[in-house]
Each structure stands twice: as structure tokens, then as C-alpha cells.
C-alpha positions as CSV (number, residue, x, y, z in Angstrom):
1,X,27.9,52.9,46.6
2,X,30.4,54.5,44.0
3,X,33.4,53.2,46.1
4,X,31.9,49.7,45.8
5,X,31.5,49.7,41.7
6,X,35.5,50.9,41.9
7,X,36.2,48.5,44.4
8,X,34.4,46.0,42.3
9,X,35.9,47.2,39.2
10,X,39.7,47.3,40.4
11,X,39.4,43.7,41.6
12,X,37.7,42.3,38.6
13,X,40.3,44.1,36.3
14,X,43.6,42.7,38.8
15,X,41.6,38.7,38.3
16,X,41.7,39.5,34.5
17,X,45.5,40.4,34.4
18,X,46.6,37.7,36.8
19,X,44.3,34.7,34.7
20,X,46.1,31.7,32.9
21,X,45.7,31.3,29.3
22,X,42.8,28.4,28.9
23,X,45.1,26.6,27.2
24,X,49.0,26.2,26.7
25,X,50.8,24.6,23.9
26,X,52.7,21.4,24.7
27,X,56.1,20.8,22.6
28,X,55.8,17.1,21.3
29,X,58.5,14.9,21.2
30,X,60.6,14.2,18.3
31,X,58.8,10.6,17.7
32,X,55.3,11.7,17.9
33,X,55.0,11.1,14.1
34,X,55.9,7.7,12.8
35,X,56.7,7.2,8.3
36,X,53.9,5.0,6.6
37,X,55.2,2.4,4.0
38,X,53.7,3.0,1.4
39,X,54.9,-0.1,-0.4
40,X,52.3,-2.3,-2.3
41,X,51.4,-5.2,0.6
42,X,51.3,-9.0,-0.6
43,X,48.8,-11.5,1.5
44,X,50.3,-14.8,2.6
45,X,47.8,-17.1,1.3
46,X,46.3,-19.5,4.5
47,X,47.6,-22.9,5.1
48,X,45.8,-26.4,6.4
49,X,45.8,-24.7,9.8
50,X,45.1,-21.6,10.1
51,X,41.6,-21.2,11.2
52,X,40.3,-19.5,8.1
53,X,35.8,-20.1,7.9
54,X,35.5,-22.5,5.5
55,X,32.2,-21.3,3.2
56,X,29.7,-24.1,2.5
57,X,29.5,-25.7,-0.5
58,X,26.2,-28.0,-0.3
59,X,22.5,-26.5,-0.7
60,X,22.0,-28.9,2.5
61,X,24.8,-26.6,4.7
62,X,22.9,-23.2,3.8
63,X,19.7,-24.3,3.6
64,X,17.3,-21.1,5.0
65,X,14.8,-22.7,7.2
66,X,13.8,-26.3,7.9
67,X,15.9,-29.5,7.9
68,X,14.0,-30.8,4.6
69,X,16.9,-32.0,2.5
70,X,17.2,-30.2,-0.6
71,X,15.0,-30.8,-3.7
72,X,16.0,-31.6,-7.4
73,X,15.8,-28.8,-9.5
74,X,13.0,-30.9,-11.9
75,X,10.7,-30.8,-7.9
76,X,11.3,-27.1,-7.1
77,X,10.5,-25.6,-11.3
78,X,7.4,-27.8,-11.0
79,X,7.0,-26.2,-7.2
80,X,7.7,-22.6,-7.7
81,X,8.1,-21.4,-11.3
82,X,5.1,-20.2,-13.3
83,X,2.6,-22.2,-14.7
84,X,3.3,-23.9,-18.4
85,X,1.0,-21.8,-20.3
86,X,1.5,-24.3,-23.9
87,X,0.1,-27.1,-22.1
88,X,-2.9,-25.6,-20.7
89,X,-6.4,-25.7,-22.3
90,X,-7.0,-22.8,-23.8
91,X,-11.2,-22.5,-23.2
92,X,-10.1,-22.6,-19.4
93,X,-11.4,-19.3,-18.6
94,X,-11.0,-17.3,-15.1
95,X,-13.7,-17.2,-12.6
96,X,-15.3,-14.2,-12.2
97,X,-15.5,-12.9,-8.2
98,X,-18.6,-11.2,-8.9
99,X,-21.9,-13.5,-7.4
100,X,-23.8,-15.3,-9.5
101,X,-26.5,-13.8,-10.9
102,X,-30.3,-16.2,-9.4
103,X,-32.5,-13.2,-8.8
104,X,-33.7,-10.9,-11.6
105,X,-35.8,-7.8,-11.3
106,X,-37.2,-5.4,-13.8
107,X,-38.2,-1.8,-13.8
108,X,-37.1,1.4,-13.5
109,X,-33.9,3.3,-12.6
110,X,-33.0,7.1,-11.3
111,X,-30.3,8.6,-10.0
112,X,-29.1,10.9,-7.1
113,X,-26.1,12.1,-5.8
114,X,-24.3,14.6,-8.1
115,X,-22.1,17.5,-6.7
116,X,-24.5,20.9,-6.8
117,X,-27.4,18.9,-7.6
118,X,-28.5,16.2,-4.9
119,X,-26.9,15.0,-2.2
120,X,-24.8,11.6,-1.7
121,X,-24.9,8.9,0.9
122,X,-22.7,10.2,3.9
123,X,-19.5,7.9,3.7
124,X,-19.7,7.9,-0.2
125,X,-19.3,11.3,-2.3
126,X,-19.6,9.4,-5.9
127,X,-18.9,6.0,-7.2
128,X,-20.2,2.7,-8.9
129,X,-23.3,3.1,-6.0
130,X,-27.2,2.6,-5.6
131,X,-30.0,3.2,-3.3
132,X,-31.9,-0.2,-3.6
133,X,-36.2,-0.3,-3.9
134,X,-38.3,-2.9,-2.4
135,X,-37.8,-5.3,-4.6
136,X,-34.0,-5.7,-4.9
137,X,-34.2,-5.0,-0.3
138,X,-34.1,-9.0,0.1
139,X,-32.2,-10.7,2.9
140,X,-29.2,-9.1,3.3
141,X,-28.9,-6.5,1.1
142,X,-27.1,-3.9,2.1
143,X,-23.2,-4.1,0.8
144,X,-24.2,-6.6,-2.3
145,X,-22.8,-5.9,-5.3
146,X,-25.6,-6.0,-7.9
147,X,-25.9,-6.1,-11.9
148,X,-27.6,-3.5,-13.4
149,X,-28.4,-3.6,-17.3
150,X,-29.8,-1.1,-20.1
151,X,-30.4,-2.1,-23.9
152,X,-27.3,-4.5,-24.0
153,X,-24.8,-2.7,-21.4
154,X,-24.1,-3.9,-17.9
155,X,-22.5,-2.1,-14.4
156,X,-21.7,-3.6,-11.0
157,X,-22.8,-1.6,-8.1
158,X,-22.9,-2.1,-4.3
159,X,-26.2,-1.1,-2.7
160,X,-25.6,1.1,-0.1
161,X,-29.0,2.7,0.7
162,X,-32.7,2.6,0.2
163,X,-34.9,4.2,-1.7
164,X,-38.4,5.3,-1.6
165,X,-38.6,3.9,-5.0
166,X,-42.7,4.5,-6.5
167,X,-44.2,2.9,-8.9
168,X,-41.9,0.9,-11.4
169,X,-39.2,2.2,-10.2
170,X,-36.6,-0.4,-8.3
171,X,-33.7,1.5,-7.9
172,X,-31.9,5.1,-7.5
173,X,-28.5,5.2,-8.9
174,X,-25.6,7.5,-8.1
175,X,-24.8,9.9,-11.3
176,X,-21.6,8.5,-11.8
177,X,-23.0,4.7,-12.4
178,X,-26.0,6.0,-14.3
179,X,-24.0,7.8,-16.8
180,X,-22.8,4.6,-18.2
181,X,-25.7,3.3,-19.2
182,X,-27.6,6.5,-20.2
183,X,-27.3,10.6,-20.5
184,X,-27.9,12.1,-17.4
185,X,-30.4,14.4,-18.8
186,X,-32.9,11.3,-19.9
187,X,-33.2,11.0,-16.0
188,X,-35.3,7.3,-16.0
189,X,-34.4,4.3,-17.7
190,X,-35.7,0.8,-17.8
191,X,-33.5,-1.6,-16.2
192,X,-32.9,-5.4,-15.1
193,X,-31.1,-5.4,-12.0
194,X,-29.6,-9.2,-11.2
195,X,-27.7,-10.4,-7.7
């Protein structure tokens, strides 16, 4: 076995001695490199025929989409440019996208869901929220967005859950809506709830 490792190591040293370089330089010629003019360049300018694009000069040669010819500019400020505000009335007012308010109910209002305290609706951990009492459950109820007012202040909140509302009470509301009206630490307040 030792006279194989020689063997082995003789023959492997003799491959080493007898290898090529990987690489050999090659002599380049004597024109390989060319001189660059560095000379300032002047353009010819283009005449009648060359075939230079020719850029259009009509909105009806760029014109985006369509083949609607193109509109005075009187047409497209009173088509796309804000509204005039000087010539609009002034008692216009915006509508609101809240419903309109035909059902009214009055009693009583809790509230529930405050971090250490009670526990929240699963899919809602604080908000402008209420669990809604038998009297404000009509039709479809659940989702509706529904006034709630206390001595001359009024919050919107969306019913999201029930209540087993006793008494004169019509609805529970989450901490964070019932603060606006009132202290937390009063705890029941008498409301009008509208939708």
C-alpha cells in the first residue's frame, strides 16, 4: 500500500511539472488601438428628403383615444375644470350620507366593551359601536348606522349586536361612543336613539 501512495505521489507531482499555464499572453498587433478625434462634431441639418419623423402638430394627430375630433377649449374648461364656485348659490349645502332619521326611540343607554373591564363584540375591540334593545331590533337592523342623542349632543354608531336591554333601557354602547356623550363613571344616561 505505501508503494502505491509513492507511486501515486510521483505521478501526480511529474502531471504538475509537465502542465500548461491556463493561460498565455498573446502579443497584439501594432493597430489594435485606433486615436479618437476629439474634435467638437457639427450635425448636418436634414433636408426635404431625408426621412427624418415628422412630429405632429394638430391635437387631431395625437389625440389619446377615440376618433372624437378635438374640442374648443371654452367645451373642455366647462367639461373638466372645477366647478365656478362665485356663481353658485351659496345656501346649497352638501347632503349628508348618513339615513334619514323616521324612527325615534327613547330611553336608556349603557355601555360595554372597555379593555380590563368587559368584553367587546368579537370582530370589533372599540369604536363608534352599539348592542341594540328591542325596540331599535326592527327589520334589518344589524349594520345600521343609528343617531344617538344626550342633552343637546349627537354620535353615529352602527349596531352590531343585541342586547338583553331591561326595563328602559334601549341600548348598550361601547365605552368609546359613550364617553362622548357622558363620563363613563355616570354609567346610564337617557337617550333618543333615531335611524
Amino acid at each position: 500500500m505505501a508503494v502505491a501512495i509513492l507511486l501515486a505521489a510521483f505521478l501526480g507531482t511529474a502531471t504538475n511539472a509537465m502542465a500548461e499555464p491556463p493561460f498565455r499572453a498573446i502579443p497584439l498587433p501594432a493597430d489594435a488601438f485606433a486615436t479618437i478625434d476629439l474634435s467638437p462634431v457639427t450635425l448636418d441639418q436634414p433636408q426635404v428628403g431625408d426621412a427624418a419623423p415628422i412630429m405632429p402638430t394638430t391635437a387631431l394627430e395625437i389625440a389619446d383615444f377615440g376618433s372624437e375630433l378635438p374640442m374648443a377649449a371654452d367645451d373642455a374648461a366647462d367639461r373638466f375644470a372645477q366647478p365656478d364656485t362665485a356663481t353658485r348659490d351659496a345656501s346649497v349645502k352638501a347632503e349628508s350620507k348618513r339615513p334619514r332619521i323616521s324612527h325615534r326611540v327613547r330611553g336608556q343607554a349603557t355601555w360595554y366593551c372597555k379593555t380590563g373591564v368587559s368584553s367587546c363584540h368579537y370582530a370589533h375591540s372599540g369604536g363608534m359601536y352599539a348592542a341594540a334593545g328591542a325596540e331599535i331590533r326592527k327589520g334589518d337592523w344589524r349594520g345600521r348606522q343609528v343617531q344617538v342623542c344626550q342633552g343637546g349632543r349627537c354620535i353615529w354608531v352602527t349596531l352590531i349586536d343585541w342586547c338583553a336591554c331591561a326595563g328602559s333601557r334601549i341600548i348598550d354602547l361601547y365605552s368609546d361612543a359613550y364617553r362622548k356623550l357622558d363620563p363613563l363613571s355616570g354609567g346610564v344616561i337617557t337617550v333618543t336613539v333615531g335611524w
